[in-house]
BABASE-591440 format. One record per residue: residue number from 1; residue in one letter; x, y, z of N, C-alpha, C in turn. Coordinates in nm, 4 decimals. Layout:
% residues N
SITE  nr rest     n.px     n.py     n.pz    ca.px    ca.py    ca.pz     c.px     c.py     c.pz
SITE NUM    a        X        Y        Z        X        Y        Z        X        Y        Z
...
//
This chain:
% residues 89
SITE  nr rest     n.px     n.py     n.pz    ca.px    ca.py    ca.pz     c.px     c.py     c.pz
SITE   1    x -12.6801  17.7719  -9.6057 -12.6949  17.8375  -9.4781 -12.7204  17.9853  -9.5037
SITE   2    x -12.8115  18.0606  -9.4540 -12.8230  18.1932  -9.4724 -12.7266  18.2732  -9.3616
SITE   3    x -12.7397  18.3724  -9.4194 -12.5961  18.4860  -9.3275 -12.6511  18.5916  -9.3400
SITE   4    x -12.6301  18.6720  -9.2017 -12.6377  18.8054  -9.2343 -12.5464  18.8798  -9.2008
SITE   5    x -12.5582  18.9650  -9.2432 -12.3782  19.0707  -9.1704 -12.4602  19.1854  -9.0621
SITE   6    x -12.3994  19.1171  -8.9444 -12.4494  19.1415  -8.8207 -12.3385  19.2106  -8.7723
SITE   7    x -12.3174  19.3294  -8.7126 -12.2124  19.4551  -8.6810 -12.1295  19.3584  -8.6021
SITE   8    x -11.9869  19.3608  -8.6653 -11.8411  19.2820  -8.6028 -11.8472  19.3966  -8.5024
SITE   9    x -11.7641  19.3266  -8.3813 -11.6978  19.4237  -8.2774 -11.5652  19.3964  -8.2321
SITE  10    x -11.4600  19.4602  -8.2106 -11.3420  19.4057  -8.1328 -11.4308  19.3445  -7.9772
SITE  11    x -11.3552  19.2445  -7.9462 -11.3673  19.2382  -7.7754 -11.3375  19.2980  -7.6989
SITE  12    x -11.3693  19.3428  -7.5950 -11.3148  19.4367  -7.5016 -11.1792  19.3682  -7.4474
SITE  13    x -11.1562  19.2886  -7.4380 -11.0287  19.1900  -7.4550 -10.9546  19.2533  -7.5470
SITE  14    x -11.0088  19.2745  -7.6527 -10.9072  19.2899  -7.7816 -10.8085  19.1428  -7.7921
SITE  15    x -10.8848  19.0539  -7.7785 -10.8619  18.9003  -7.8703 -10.8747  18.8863  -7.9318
SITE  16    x -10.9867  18.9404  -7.9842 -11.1178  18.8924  -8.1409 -11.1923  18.9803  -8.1774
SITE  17    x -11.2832  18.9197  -8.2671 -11.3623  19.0370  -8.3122 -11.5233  18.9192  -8.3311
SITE  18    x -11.5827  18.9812  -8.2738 -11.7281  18.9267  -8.2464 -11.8224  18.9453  -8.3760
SITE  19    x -11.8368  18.8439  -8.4412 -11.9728  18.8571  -8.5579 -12.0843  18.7231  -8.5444
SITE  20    x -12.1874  18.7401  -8.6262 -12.2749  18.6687  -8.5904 -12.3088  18.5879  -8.7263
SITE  21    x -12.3565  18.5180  -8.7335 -12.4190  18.3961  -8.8523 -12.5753  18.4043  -8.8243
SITE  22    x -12.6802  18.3862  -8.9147 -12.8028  18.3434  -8.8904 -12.7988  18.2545  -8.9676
SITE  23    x -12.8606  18.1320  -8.8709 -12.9103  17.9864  -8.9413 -13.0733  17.9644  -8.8817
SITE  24    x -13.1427  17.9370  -8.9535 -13.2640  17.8865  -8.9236 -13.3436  17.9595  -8.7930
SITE  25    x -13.3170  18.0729  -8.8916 -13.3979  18.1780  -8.7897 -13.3384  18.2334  -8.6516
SITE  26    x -13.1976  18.1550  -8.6209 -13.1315  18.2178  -8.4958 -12.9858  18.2279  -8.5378
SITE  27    x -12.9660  18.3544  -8.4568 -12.8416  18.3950  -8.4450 -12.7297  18.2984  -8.3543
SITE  28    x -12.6390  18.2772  -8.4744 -12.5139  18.1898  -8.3777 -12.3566  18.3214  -8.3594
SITE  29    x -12.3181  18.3155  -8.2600 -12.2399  18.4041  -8.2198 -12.1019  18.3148  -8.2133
SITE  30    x -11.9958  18.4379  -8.3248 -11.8858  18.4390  -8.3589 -11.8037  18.4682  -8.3128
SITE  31    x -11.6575  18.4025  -8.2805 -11.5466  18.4983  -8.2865 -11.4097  18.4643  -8.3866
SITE  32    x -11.3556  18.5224  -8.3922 -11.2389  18.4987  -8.4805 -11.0809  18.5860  -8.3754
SITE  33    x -11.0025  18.5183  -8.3754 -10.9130  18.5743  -8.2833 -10.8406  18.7018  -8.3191
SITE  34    x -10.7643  18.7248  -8.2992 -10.6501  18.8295  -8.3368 -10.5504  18.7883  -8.3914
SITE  35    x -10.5105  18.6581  -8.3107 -10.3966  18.5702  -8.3864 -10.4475  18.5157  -8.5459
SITE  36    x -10.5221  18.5124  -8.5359 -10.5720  18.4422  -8.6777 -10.5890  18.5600  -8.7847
SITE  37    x -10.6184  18.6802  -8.7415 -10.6087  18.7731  -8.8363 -10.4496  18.8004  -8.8685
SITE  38    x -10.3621  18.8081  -8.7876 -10.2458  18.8379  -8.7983 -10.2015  18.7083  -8.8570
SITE  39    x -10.2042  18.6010  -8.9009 -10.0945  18.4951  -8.9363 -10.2036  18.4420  -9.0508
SITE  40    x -10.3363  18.5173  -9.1206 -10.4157  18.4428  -9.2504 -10.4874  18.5886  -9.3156
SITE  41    x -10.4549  18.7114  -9.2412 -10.5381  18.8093  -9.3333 -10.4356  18.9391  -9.2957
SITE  42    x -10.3179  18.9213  -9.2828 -10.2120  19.0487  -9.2871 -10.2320  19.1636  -9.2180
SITE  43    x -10.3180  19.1397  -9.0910 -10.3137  19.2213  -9.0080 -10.1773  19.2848  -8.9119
SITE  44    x -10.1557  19.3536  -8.8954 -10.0174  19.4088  -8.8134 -10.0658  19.3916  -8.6566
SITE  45    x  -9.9189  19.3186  -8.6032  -9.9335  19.3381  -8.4940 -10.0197  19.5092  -8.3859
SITE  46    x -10.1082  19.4771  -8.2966 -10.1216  19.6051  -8.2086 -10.1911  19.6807  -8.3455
SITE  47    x -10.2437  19.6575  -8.3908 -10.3446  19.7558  -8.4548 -10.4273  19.8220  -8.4181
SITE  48    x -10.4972  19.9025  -8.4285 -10.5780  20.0187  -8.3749 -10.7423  19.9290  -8.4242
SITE  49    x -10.8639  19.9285  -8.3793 -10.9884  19.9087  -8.3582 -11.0626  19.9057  -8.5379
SITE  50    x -11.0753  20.0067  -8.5907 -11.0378  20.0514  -8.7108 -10.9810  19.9620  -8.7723
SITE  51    x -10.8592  19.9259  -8.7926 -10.7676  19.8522  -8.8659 -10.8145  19.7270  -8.8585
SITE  52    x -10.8084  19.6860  -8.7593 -10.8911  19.5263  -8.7055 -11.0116  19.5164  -8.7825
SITE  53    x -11.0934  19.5812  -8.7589 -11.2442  19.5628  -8.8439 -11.2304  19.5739  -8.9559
SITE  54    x -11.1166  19.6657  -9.0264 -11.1192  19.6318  -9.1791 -11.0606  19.5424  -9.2454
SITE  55    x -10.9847  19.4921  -9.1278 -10.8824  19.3562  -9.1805 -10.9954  19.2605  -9.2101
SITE  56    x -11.1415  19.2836  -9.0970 -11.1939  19.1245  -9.0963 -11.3195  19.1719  -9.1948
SITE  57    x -11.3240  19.2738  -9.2265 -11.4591  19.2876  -9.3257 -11.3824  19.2621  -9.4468
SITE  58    x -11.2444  19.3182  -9.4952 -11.1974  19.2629  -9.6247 -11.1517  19.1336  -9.6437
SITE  59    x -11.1623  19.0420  -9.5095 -11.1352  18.8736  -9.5425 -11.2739  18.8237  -9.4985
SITE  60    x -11.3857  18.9069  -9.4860 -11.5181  18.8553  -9.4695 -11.5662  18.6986  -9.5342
SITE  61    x -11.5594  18.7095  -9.6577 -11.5880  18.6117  -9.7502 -11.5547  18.4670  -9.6762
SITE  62    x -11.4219  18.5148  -9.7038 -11.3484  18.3408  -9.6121 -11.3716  18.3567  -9.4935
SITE  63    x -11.4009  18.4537  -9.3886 -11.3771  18.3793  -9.2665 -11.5595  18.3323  -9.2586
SITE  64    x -11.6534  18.3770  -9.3284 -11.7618  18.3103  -9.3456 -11.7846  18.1864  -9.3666
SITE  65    x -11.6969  18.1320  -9.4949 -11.6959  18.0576  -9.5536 -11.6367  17.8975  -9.4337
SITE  66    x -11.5418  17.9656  -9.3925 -11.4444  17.9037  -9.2504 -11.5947  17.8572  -9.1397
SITE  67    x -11.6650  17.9636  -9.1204 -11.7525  17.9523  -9.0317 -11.8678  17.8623  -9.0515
SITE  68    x -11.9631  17.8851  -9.1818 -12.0127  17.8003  -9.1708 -12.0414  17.6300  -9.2192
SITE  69    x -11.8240  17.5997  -9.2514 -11.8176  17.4940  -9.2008 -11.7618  17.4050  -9.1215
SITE  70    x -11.7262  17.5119  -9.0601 -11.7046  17.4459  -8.8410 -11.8959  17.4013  -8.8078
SITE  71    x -11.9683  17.4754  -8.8527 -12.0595  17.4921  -8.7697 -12.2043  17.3507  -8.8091
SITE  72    x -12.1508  17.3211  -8.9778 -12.1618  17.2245  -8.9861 -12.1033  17.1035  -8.9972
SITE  73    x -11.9920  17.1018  -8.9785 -11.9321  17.0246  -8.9129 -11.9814  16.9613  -8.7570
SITE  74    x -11.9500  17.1007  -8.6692 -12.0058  17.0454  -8.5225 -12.1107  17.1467  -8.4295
SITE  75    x -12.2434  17.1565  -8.4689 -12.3620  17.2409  -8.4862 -12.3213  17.2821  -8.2997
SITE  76    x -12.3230  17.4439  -8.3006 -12.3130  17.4853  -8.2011 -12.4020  17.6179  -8.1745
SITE  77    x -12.3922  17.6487  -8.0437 -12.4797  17.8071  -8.0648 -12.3146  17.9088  -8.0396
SITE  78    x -12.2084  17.8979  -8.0220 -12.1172  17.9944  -8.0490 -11.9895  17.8963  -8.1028
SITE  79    x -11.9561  17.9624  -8.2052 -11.7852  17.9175  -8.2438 -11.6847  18.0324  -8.2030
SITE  80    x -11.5162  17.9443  -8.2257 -11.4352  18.0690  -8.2239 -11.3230  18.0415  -8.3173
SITE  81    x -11.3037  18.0514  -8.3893 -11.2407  18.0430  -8.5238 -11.1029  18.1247  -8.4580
SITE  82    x -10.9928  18.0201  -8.5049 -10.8830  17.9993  -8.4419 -10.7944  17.9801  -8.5953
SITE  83    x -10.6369  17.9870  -8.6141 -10.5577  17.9795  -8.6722 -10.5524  17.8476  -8.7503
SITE  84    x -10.5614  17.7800  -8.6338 -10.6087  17.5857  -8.6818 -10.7006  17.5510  -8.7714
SITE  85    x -10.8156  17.6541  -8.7899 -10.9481  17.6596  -8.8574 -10.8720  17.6975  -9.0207
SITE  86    x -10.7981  17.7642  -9.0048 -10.7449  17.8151  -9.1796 -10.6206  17.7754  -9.2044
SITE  87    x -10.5199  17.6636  -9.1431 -10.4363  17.6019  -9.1891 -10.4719  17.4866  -9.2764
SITE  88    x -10.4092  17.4369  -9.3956 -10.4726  17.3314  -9.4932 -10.3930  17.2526  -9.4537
SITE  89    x -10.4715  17.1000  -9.4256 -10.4405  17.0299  -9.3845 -10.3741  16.9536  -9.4954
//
């Protein structure tokens, strides 16, 4: 699957943090929660914007890795990568 690193954003929510995947020429749109950074990549509760984005660019690798295989698993145009997604079964 090809990837590009497409600018993460917090949500205006401040739930998640929004990134993107390219597969076959289109962009599939990401999220990854807050809870999931805090309980699989040692994020602190209430973190500042900043902190959040560096939590998820320094667990980039895996939550990629997480992503694109939800996505082949169950081919969608948006996922949201949840806590459930990085518990081993």
């Amino acid at each position: 699957m090809e990837t590009a690193d497409l600018e993460p954003q917090v949500l205006a929510s401040r739930l998640g943090v929004e990134f993107g995947l390219v597969r076959q020429n289109s962009t599939i749109g990401c999220v990854i929660t807050i809870a999931t950074l805090e309980a699989y990549f040692w994020l602190e509760p209430h973190a500042s914007d900043a902190r959040i984005l560096k939590t998820f660019r320094d667990g980039y690798g895996r939550i990629r890795a997480i992503a694109e295989r939800k996505l082949l698993a169950r081919p969608a145009t948006h996922i949201e990568l949840t806590p459930a997604d990085f518990a081993r079964h």
